[in-house]
Backbone bond lengths (Angstrom), bond angles and torsions (degrees), N, CA, C in turn:
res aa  C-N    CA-C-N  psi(-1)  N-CA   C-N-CA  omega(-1)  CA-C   N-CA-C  phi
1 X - - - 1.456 - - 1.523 113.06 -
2 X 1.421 110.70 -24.01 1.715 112.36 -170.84 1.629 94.97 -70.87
3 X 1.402 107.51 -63.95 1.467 104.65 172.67 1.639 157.72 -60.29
4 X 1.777 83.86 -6.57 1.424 97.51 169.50 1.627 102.47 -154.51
5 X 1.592 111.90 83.08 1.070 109.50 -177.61 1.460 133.91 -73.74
6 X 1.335 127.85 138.60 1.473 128.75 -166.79 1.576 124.60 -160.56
7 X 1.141 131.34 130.95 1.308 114.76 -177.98 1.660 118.40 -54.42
8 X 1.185 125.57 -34.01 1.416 119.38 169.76 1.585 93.28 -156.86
9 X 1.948 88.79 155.56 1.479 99.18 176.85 1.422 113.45 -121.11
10 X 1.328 112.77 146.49 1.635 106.05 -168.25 1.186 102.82 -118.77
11 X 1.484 134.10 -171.77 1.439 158.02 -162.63 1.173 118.60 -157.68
12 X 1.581 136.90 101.19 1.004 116.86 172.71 1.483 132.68 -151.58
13 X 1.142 149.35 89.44 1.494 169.66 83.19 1.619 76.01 127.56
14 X 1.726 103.55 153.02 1.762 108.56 175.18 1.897 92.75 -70.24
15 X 1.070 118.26 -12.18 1.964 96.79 -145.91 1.740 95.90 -112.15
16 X 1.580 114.64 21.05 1.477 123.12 -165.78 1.249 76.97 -94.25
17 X 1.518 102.64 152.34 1.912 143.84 155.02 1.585 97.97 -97.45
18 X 1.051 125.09 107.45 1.861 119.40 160.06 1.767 98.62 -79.35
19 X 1.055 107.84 165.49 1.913 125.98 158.72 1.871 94.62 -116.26
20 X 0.639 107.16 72.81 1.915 128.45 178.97 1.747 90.97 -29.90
21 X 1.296 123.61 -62.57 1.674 125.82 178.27 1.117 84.04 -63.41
22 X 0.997 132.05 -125.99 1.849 126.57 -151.68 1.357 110.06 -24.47
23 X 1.241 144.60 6.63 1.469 127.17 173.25 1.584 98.43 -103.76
24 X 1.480 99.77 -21.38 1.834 109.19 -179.69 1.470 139.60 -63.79
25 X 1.882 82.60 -35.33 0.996 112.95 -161.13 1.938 105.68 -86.29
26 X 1.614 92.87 -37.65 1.631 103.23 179.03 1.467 110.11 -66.63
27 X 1.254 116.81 -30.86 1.761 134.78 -163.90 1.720 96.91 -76.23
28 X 1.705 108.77 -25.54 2.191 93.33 -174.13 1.581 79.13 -65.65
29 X 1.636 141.14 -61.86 1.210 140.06 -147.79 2.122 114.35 -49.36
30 X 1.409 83.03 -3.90 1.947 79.07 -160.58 1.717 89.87 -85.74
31 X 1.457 117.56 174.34 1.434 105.97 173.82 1.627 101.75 -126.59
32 X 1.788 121.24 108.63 0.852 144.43 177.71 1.501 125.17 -27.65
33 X 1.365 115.99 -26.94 1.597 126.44 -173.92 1.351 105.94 -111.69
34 X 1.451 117.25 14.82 1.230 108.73 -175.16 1.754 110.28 -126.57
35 X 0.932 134.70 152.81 1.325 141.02 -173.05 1.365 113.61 -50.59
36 X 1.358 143.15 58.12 1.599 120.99 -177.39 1.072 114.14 -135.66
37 X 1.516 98.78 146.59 1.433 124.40 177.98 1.733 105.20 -126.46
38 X 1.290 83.17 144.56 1.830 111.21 -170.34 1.514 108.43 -136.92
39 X 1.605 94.96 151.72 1.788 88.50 168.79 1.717 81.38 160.00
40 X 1.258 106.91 -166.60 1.255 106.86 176.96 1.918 125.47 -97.81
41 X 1.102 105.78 105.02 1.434 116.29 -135.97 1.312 120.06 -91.73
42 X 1.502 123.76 107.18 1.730 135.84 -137.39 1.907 85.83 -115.17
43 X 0.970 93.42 -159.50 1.710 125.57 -177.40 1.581 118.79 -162.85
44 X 1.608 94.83 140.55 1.776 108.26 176.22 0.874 102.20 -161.33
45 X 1.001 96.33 172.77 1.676 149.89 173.52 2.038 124.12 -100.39
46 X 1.100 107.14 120.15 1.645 88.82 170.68 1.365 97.88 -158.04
47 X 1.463 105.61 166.73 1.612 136.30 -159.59 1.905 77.00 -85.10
48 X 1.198 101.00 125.06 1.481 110.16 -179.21 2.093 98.10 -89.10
49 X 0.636 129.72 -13.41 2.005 146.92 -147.30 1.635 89.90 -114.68
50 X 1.104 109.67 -48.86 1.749 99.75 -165.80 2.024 93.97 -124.59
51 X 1.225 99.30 -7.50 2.320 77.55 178.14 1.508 111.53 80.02
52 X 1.503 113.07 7.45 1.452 111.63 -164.98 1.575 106.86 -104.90
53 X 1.432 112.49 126.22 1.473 114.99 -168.92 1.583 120.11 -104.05
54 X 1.191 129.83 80.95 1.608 117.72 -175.18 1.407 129.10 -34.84
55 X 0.970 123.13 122.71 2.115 127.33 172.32 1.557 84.32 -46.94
56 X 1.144 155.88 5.36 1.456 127.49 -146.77 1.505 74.61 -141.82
57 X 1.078 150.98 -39.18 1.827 140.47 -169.05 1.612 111.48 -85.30
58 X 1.527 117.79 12.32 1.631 90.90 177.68 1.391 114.78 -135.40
59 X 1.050 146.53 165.11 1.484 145.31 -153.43 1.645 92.75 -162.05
60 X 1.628 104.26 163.03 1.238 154.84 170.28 1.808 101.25 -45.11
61 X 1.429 84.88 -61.87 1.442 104.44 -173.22 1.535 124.79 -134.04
62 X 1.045 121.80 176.78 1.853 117.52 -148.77 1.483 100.82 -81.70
63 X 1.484 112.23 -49.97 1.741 105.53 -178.42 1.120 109.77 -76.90
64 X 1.568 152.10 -7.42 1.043 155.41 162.11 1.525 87.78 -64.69
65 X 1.142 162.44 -92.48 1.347 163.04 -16.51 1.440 92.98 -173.41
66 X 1.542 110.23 -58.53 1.847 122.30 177.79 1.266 100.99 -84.44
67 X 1.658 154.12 -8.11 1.407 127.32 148.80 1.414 129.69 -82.63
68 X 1.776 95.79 -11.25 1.856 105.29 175.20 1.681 84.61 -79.12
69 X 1.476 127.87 -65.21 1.457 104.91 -169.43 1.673 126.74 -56.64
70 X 1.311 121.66 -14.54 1.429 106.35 165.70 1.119 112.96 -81.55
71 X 1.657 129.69 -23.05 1.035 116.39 165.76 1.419 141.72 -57.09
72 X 1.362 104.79 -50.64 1.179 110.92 -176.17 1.794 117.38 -119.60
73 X 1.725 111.57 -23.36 1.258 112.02 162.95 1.628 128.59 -125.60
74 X 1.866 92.12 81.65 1.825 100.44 -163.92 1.214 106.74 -53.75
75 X 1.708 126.36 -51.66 1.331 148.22 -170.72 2.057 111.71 -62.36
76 X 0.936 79.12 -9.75 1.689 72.56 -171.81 1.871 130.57 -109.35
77 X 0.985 128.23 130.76 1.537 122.55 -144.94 1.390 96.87 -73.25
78 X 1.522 106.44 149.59 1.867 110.89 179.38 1.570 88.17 128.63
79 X 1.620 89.46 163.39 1.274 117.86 51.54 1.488 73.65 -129.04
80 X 1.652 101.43 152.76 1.713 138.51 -172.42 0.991 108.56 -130.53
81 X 1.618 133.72 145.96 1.477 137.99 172.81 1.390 112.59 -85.01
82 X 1.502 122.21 158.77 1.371 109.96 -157.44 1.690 80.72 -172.59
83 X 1.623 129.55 134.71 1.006 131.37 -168.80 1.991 107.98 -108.99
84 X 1.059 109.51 81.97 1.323 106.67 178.95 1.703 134.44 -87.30
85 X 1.441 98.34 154.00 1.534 111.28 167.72 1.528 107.92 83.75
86 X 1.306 107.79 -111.73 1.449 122.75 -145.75 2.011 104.72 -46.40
87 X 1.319 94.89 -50.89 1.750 112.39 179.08 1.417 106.48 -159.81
88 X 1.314 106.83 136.57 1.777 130.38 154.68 1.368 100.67 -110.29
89 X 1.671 91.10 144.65 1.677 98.19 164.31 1.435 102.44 -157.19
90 X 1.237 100.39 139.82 1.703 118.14 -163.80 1.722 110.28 -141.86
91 X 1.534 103.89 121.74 1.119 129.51 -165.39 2.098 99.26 -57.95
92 X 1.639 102.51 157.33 1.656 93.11 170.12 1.160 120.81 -58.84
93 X 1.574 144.90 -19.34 0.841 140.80 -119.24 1.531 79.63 -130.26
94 X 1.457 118.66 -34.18 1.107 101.60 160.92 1.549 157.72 -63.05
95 X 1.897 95.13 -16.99 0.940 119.66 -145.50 1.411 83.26 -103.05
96 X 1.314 112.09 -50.05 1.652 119.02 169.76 1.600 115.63 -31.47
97 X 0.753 114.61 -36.17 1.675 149.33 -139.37 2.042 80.83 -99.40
98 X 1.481 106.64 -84.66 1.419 96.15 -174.33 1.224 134.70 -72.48
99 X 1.768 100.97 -19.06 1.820 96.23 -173.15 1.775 113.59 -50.71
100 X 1.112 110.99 -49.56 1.606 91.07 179.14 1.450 144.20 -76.74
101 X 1.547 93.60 7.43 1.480 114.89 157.00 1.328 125.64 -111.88
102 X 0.859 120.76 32.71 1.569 141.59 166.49 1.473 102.21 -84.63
103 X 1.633 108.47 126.46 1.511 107.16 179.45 1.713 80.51 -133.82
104 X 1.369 116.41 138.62 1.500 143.41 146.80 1.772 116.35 -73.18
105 X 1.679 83.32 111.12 1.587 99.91 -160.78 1.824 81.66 -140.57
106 X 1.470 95.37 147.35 2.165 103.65 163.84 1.078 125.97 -54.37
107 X 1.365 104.93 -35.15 1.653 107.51 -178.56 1.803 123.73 -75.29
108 X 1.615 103.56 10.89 1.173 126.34 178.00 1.201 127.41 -104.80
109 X 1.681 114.01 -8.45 1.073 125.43 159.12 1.874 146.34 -73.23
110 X 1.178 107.24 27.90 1.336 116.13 166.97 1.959 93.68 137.11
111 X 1.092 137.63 -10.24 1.368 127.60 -175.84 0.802 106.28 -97.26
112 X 1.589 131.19 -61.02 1.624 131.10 -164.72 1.604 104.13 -107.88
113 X 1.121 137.85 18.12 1.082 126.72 -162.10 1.513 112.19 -71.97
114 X 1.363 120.88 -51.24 1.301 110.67 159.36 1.400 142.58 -49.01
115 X 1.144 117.30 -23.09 1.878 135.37 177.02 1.676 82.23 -83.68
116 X 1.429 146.16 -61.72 1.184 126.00 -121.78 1.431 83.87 -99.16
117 X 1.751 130.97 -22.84 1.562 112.98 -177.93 1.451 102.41 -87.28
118 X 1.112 121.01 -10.11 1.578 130.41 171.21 1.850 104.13 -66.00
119 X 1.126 116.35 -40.29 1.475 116.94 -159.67 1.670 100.25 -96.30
120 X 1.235 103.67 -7.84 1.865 108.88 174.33 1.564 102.53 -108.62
121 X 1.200 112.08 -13.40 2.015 109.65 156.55 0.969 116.13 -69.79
122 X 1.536 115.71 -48.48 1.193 103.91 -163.55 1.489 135.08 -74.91
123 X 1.846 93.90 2.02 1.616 115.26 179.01 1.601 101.07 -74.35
124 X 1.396 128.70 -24.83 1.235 117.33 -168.60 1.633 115.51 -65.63
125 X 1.502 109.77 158.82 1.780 104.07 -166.39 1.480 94.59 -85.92
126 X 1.185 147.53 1.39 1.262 132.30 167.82 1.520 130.78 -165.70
127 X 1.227 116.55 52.97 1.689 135.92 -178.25 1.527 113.45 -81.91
128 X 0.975 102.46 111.64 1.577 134.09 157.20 1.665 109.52 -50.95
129 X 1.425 101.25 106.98 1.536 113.70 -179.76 1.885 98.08 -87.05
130 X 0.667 105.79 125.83 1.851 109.99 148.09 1.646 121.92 -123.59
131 X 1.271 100.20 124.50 1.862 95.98 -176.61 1.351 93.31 -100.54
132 X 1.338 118.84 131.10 1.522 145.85 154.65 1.387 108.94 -61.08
C-alpha cells in the first residue's frame, strides 16, 4: 500500500466485464480502515503439505463445503472462505495486513491462486467477508 497507494485494490480474471460505476459506487459503502475482502464468496478445503485443492472440496456455502470435505477430503484443512474468479477486492488495511505474509510458491501461479490468498485471509484476527 506504501508503494502503490489506493483506496482499495482489486483482482480480476483476464475474461471479466467490470461496470467500473457500479464497482465505485459499492466500494464508498466498504470501510477503508478496516480489514475487507469481497468477491464472490465460495468455500474449501486444501492439502495444507502440497497447496493442492480438489474440484470436489468447495461449495457455495460452508455446510455444503464441510460434507464434500468429509466426504471426499478428510485430511485436508477447511473448509475456509476464499473469494473467487470474476473480482476480489481487498481493503489497504488488508493488504497491509498480508504483504508480509505473502510467500511465492507454484501453486500460486494461475490454479490455486484464489483458494491460497483466501486461506492466508482467513488467518487474519478480524476480516470482514462481503460476498458480491
Amino acid at each position: 500500500p506504501r508503494r502503490w497507494p489506493a483506496r482499495f485494490y482489486a483482482k480480476c480474471d483476464d475474461d471479466t466485464l467490470l461496470g467500473l460505476p457500479d464497482v465505485a459506487l459499492l466500494l464508498q459503502a466498504f470501510p477503508r480502515e478496516q480489514a475487507v475482502y469481497a468477491g464472490a464468496i465460495s468455500f474449501t478445503s486444501i492439502n495444507l503439505t502440497s497447496l493442492e485443492a480438489s474440484s470436489k472440496c468447495w461449495s457455495r456455502g460452508a455446510p455444503r463445503a464441510l460434507r464434500w470435505k468429509r466426504q471426499h477430503c478428510g485430511g485436508d484443512y477447511g473448509p475456509y472462505p476464499f473469494a473467487g474468479g470474476p473480482l476480489e477486492i481487498m481493503s489497504p488495511a488488508l493488504v497491509a495486513w498480508l504483504a508480509p505474509r505473502l510467500r511465492a510458491h507454484p501453486a500460486h501461479q494461475c490454479r490455486y491462486e484464489d483458494r491460497l490468498l483466501g486461506l492466508l485471509v482467513s488467518s487474519h484476527p478480524a476480516v470482514t467477508l462481503v460476498n458480491l
